[in-house]
N, C-alpha and C positions, 0 to 999 in steps of 0.2 A: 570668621567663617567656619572655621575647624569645629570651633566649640560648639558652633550653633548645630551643626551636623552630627556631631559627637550627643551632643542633646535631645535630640531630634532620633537619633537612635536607639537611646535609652529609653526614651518614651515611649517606643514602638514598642519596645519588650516587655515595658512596665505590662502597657494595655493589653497586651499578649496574656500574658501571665496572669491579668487580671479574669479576660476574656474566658480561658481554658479553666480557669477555676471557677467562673459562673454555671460554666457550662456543667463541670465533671456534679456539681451537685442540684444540678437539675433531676428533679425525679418527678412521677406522679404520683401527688398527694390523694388520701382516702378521705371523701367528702361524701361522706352517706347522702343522697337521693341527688347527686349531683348529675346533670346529664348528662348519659357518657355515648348517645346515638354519633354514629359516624366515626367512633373509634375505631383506630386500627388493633388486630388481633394482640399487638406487641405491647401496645400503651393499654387494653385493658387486662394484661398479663401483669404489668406494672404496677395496676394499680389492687391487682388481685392480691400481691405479693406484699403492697403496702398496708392494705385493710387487714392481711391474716397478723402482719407483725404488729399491728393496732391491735387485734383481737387480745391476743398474746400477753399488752401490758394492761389491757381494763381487765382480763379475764383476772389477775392479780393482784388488779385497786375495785375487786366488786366488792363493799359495803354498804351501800344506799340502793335506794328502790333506782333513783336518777341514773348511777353509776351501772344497775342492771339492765335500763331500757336502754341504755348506752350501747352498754356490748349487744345486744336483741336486736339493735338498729342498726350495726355495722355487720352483725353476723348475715342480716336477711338481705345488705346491700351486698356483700359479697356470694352470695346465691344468685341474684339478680344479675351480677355479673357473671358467673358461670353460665347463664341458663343464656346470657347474649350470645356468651361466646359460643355455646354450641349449636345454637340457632344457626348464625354464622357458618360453624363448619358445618350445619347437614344443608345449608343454601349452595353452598361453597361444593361439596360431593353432588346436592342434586344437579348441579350444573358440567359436572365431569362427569357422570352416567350419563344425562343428555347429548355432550359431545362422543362419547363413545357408544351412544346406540345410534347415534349417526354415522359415525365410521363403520360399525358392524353390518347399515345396512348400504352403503356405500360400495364393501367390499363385499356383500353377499350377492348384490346385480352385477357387479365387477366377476365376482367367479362364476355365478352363472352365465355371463357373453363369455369367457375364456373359456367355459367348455366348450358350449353352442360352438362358436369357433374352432375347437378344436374337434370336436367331432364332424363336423363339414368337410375340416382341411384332412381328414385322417381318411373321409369318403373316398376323396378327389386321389388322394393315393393310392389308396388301395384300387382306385377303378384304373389310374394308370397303371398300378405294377400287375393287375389280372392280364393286361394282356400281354400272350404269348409272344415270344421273341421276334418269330415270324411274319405275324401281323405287322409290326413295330419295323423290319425291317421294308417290308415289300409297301408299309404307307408311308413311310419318311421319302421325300423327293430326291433327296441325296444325302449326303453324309452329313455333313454340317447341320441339314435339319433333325438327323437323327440325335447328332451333340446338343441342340440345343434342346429338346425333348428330355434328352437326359439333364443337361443342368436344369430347369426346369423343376423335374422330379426332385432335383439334389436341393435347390434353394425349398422345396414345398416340405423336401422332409425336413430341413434345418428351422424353417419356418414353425413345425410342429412338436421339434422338439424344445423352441425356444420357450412352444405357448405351455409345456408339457413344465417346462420352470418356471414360469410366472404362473402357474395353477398352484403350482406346490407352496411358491413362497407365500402368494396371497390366501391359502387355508392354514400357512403357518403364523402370517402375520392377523387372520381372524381368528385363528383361535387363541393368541395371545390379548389380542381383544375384547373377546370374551372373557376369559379367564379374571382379565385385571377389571371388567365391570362387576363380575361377580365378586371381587374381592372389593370393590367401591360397596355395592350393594351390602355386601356383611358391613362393611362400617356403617355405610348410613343406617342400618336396624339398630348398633351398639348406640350411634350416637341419640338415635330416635328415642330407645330404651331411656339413655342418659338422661335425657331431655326429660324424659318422664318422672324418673325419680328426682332430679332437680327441681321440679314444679311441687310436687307432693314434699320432697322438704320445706319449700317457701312455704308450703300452705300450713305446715306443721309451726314453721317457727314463727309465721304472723299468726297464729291459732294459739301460740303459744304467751306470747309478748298479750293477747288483749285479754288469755287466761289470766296474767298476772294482775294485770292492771285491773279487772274483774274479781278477782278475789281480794287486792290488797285496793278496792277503791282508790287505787291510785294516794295513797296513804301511807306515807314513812315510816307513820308509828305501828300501822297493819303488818307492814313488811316486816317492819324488826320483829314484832312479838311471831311470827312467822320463821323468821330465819333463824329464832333461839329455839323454837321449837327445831324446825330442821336438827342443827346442829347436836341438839340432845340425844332427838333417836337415832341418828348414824353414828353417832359415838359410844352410842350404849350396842348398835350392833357390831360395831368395829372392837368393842371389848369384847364380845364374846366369843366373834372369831380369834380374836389375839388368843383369849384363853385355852381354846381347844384346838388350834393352832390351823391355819389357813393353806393346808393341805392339798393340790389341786390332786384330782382322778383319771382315769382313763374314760371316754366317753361309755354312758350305759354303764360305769365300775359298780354303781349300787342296783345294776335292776332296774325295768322298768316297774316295779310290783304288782301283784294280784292283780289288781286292779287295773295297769298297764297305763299308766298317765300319770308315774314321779319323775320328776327331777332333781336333779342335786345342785346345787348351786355350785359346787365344787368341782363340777363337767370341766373338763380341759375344752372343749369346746365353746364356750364363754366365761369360764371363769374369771380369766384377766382381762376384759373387757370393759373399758369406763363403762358408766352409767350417764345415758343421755350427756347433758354439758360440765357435767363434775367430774373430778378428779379420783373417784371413787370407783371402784372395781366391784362386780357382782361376787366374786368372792365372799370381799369383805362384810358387804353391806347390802349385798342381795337377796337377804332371806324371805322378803314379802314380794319380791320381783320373780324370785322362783314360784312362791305361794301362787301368784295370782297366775300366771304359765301353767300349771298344772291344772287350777280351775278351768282355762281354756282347754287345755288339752282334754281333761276331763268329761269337755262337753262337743268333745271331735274336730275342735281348730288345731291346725298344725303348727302352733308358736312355741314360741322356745323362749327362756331369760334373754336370750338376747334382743328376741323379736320387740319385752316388754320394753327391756332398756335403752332401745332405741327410737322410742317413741318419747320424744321431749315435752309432748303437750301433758303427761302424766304425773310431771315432775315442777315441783316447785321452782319458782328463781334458776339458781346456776346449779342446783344441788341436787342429788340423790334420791332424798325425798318425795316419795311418795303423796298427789294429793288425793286426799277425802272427800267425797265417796271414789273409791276407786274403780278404773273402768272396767265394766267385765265386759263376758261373751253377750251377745245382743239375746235379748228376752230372760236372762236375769238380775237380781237387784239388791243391792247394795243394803242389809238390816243392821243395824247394830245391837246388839243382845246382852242382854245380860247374863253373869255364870250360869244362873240358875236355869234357864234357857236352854240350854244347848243340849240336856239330853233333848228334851223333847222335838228340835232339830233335825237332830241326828237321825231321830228315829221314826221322822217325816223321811228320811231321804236325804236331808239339804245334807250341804258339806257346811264346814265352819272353821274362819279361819280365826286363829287362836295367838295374842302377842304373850307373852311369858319370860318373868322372872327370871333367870339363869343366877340367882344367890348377888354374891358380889362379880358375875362375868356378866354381866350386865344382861339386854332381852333381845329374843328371837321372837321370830313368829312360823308357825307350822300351822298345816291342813287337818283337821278331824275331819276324816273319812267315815268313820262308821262307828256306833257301840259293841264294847266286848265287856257285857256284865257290867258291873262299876266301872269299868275303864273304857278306855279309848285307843281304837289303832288310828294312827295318824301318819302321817307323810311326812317326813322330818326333812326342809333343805338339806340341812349337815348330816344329822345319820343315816335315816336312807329311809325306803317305805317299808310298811305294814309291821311297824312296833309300836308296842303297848307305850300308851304317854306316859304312864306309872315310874318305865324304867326308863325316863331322865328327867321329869318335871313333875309337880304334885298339882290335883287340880288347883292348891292353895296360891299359885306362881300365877295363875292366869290374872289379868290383867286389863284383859281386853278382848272382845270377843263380835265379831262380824258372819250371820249365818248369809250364803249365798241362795236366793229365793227364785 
């Protein structure tokens, strides 16, 4: 009998033990397009937390076109997530500003009868303390009715001073009321705002994912000959940064020049800033990111390197990368030119933007702005605007050549 119970209690702790360790690695797993309606706030925080740490190990085994739309497909279910969850909380606030403009209007007929009231009961007093002592004595029947005339007055003023603090609390307890709808209301605009740029990323990065598959025909061998490219021209601009060394500046440190529409890639204000979904900083590697920023700016949009680098649909795959034809300001267009070209360009007006040799520090790409003689003043990312191209490239380095029409 001992042993059976003896038994009998070991097993209880086995399944115990079993139990609590089932439990402790229970998690919510990231199951792209899985359906997550009627989730509570907690479980799709879980499952937020699971997709960003799945993000985290494809964004380090990206190789293949598969392995790209992989991560494209978990990135855009965790947006999809986000945009539930705040849906959520502004359903969630709309319905706490609802219950609080009920309260506010609840207690605003509440203090309007506590006045009305109070103004009645404050008549009635004052119409008995108008009259003369006199009066008061020769109409009271006898004494006693005089006492009670006075308590009376004494219960009516206590009465009005009662009403005189339930006035006071119920305008301090409306106006605390208000106060915190108004602070409901600032959230629900943050959240509203949120909501909006949550959507306009989705739309970025499914705009982006049917880019790829649109340019690489959904083609492994497209992608590669694509991503050797990539990796060529950001290595050859991360050479040249290396060589003249990746300097950050004070914002505006070079000028905005003559012209008033340079930028330096090297702006403390984006320069350490990835570039869309790569690992890559406009520092490094944002010389054509700057270039095309300043075409805008140049034509009165208020964008910045940052504004370009954060548009993912402009960028190849996971990378840095720039794709072709690149997008500009609306009502101009994308020519490709040859050297021979570009005065005549120039001297239309157009701007031009120019990829260039740097020797063995590999290539850049700058703005020609304008002709000066044989030469060219140009908009340098790295050194700054309105210098002659002469003094750091030779037209001979040019390489590559795009007029903006």
């Amino acid at each position: 009998m001992f042993k059976n119970i003896k038994w009998l209690k070991n097993s209880i702790v086995v399944l115990a033990i079993i139990l609590s360790g089932t439990t402790a690695v229970i998690s919510q797993e990231c199951t792209p397009d899985l359906d997550v309606k009627n989730r509570s706030k907690t479980e799709l925080t879980e499952i937020i937390e699971s997709c960003q740490q799945k993000l985290k190990t494809i964004k380090n085994q990206i190789s293949t076109l598969s392995s790209q739309i992989n991560f494209m497909n978990t990135q855009i279910y965790i947006t999809k997530l986000k945009i539930n969850q705040t849906q959520e909380d502004i359903q969630k606030t709309k319905e706490e500003i609802n219950i609080l403009e009920t309260k506010i209007k609840d207690m605003d007929y509440n203090l309007t009868n506590l006045s009305k009231e109070f103004l009645l009961l404050t008549q009635e007093i004052y119409k008995i303390q108008s009259k003369p002592l006199f009066v008061k004595l020769t109409t009271a029947d006898d004494f006693s009715d005089l006492l009670r005339q006075y308590k009376y007055l004494k219960t009516k003023i206590d009465q009005n001073h009662q009403l005189m603090i339930n006035i006071q609390r119920t305008k301090l307890n409306y106006q605390d009321q208000v106060e915190l709808r108004e602070k409901k209301q600032e959230e629900l605009n943050k959240l509203e705002q949120l909501l909006k740029q949550q959507e306009t990323s989705l739309q970025d990065q499914q705009k982006s994912k049917q880019q790829l598959l649109e340019i690489t025909k959904n083609d492994e061998k497209t992608y590669q000959t694509l991503l050797d490219k990539a990796k060529q021209e950001l290595a050859s601009f991360r050479s040249f940064i290396q060589s003249v060394g990746p300097s950050v500046i004070p914002a505006d440190g070079l000028g905005k020049g003559e012209l008033g529409w340079y930028y330096s890639q090297r702006d403390e204000r984006w320069a350490n800033y990835l570039i869309s979904n790569s690992d890559m900083n406009i520092i490094e590697v944002g010389c054509l990111i700057t270039d095309i920023a300043m075409i805008y700016k140049s034509e009165g949009y208020n964008i910045t390197p940052l504004d370009i680098a954060s548009e993912s649909e402009r960028f190849f795959s996971n990378t840095a990368y720039m794709l072709r034809p690149w997008k500009l300001p609306a009502g101009k267009i994308f020519n490709p030119i040859s050297k021979t070209e570009i005065d005549q360009k120039l001297s239309e007006g157009k701007k031009v933007i120019v990829g260039v040799y740097a020797g063995k520090y590999g290539t850049h790409y700058v703005v020609l702005a304008k002709l000066d003689g044989n030469d060219y003043i140009m908009y340098d990312p790295y050194y700054g605007p309105d210098l002659k191209f002469s003094s750091k490239y030779s037209k001979a380095s040019i390489f590559t050549a795009v007029a903006i029409e």
